[in-house]
C-alpha positions as CSV (number, residue, x, y, z in Angstrom):
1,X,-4.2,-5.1,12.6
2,X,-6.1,-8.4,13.2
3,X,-4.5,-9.8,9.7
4,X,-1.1,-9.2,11.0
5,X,-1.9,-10.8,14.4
6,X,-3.5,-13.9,12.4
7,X,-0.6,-13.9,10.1
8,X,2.5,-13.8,13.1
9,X,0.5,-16.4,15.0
10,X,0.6,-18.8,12.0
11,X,4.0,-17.7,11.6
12,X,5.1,-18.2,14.9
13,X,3.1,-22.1,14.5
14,X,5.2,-23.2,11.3
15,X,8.4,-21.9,12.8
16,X,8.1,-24.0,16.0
17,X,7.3,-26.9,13.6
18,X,9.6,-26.6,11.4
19,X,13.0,-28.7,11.0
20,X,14.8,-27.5,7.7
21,X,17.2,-24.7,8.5
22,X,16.1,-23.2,4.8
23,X,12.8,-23.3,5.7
24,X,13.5,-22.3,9.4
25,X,15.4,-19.1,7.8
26,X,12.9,-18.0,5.3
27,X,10.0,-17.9,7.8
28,X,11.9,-16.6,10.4
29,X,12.6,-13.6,8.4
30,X,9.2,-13.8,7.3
31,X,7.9,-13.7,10.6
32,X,10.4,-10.6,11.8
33,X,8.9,-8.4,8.4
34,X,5.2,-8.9,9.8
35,X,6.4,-7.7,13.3
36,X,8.3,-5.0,12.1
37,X,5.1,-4.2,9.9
38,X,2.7,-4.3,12.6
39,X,5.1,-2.1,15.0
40,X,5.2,0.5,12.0
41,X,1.4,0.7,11.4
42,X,0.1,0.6,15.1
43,X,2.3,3.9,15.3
44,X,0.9,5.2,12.5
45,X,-2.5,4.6,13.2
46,X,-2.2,5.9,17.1
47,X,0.5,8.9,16.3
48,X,0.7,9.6,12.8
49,X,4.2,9.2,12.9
50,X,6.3,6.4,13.1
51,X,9.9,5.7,14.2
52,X,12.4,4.9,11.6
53,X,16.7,4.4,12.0
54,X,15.6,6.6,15.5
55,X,14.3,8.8,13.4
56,X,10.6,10.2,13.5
57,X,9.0,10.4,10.3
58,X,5.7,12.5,9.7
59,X,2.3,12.1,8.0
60,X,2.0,14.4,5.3
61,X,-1.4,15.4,3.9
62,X,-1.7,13.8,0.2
63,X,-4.6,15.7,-2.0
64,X,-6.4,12.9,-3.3
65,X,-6.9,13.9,-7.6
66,X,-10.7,15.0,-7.9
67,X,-13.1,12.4,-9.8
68,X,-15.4,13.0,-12.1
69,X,-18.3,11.2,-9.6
70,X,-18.5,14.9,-7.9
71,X,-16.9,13.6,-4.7
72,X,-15.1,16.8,-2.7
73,X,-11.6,17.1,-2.0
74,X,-9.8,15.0,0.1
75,X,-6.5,15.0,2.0
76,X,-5.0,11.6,3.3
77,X,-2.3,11.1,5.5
78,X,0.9,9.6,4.2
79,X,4.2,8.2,5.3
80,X,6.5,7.0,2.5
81,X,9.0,5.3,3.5
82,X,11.2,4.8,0.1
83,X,14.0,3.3,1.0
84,X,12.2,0.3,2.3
85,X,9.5,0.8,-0.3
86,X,6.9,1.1,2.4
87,X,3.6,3.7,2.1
88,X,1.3,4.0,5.0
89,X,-1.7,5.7,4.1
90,X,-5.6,5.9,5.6
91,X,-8.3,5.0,3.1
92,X,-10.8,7.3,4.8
93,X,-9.1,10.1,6.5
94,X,-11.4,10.1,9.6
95,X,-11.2,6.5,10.5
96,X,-7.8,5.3,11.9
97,X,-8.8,1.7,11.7
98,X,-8.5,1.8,8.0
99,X,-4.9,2.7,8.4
100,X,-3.2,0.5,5.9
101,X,0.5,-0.7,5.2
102,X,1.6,-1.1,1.4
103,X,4.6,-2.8,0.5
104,X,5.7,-1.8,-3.1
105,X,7.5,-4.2,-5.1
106,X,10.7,-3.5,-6.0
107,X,10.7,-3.5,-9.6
108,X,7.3,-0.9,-9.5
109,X,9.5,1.9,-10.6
110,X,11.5,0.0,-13.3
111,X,7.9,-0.9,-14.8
112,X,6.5,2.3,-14.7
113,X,9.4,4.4,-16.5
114,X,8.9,1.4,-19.0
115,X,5.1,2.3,-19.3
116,X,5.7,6.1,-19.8
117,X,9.4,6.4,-21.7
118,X,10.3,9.1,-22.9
119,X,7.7,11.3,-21.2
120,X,4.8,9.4,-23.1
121,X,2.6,6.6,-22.7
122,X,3.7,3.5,-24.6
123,X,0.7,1.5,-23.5
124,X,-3.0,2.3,-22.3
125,X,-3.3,1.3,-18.6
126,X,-6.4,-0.5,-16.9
127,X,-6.5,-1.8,-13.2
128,X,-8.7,-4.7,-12.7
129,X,-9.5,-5.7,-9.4
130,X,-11.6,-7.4,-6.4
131,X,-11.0,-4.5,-3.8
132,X,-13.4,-2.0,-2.7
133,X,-13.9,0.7,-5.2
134,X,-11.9,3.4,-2.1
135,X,-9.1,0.9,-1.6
136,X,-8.4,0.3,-5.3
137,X,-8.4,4.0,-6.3
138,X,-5.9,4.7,-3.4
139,X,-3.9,2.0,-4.4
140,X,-3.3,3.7,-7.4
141,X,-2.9,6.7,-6.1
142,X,-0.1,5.4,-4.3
143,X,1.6,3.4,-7.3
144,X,1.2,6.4,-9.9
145,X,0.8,10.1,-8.0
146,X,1.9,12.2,-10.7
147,X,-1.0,10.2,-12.9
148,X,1.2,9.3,-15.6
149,X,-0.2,6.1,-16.3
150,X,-3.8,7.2,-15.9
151,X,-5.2,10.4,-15.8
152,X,-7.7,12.1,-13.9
153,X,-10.5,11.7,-16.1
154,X,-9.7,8.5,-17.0
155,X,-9.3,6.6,-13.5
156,X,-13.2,6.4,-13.4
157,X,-13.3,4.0,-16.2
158,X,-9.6,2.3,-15.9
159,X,-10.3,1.2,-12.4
160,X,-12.4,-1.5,-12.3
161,X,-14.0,-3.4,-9.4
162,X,-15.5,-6.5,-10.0
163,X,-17.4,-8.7,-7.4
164,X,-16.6,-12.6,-6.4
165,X,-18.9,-15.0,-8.4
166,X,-20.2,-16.1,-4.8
């Protein structure tokens, strides 16, 4: 929560500053997605369950694939909120502060027809990242569930975490 509070403070900043009507309209609508963000994932993280259209939408358990690293397995909480191409998931089940919001982008689907059309793979798939080894995997998860792009035994090698050069 503390990087949506940073981020609608600066918001809230710039806007006050800010003299172009362009301008003034992009981060005003800006500022209103991070609100609206923050509202969705503090009722998430308190209720799993969050209001949409006055509507309550439930968490439903997710099994997590199982890895070859021997790990047990695991069911997260989701929300999936497609229509605004919105997932709220936890990255360790037990722990409501690692409640997280992810905004897909649009095209995501588009791209990953492409990747698999016609039912096969048309090109081999490797994430490359700085995240934690826990966040990236469910970030994937999330992005390709039915492991299309990846499989199972794969994801252990085609997810890769590398450290900062700190």
């Amino acid at each position: 929560m503390k990087s949506f509070e940073d981020r609608i403070e600066t918001l809230r900043t710039w806007v006050a500053r800010e003299l172009d009507p362009m301008r003034l309209a992009g981060m005003s609508n800006e500022l209103k997605r991070y609100v609206d963000d923050r509202m969705l994932l503090k009722q998430f993280c308190e209720n799993d369950f969050v209001m949409e259209n006055g509507r309550i939408v439930k968490m439903q358990h997710e099994e997590v694939p199982l890895l070859a690293d021997g790990r047990e397995k695991v069911l997260r909480p989701v929300i999936r909120l497609l229509d605004k191409n919105i997932v709220l998931t936890r990255i360790n089940p037990e722990i409501r502060d690692t409640s997280v919001l992810v905004r897909l982008r649009p095209a995501w689907e588009d791209l990953r027809s492409y990747l698999t059309a016609k039912g096969r793979k048309r090109f081999e798939v490797y994430v490359c990242t700085m995240a934690e080894r826990d966040y990236a995997l469910e970030m994937w998860r999330l992005l390709d569930p039915e492991l299309s792009l990846i499989s199972a035994k794969q994801l252990q090698d085609r997810v890769v975490c590398v450290k900062s050069g700190k």
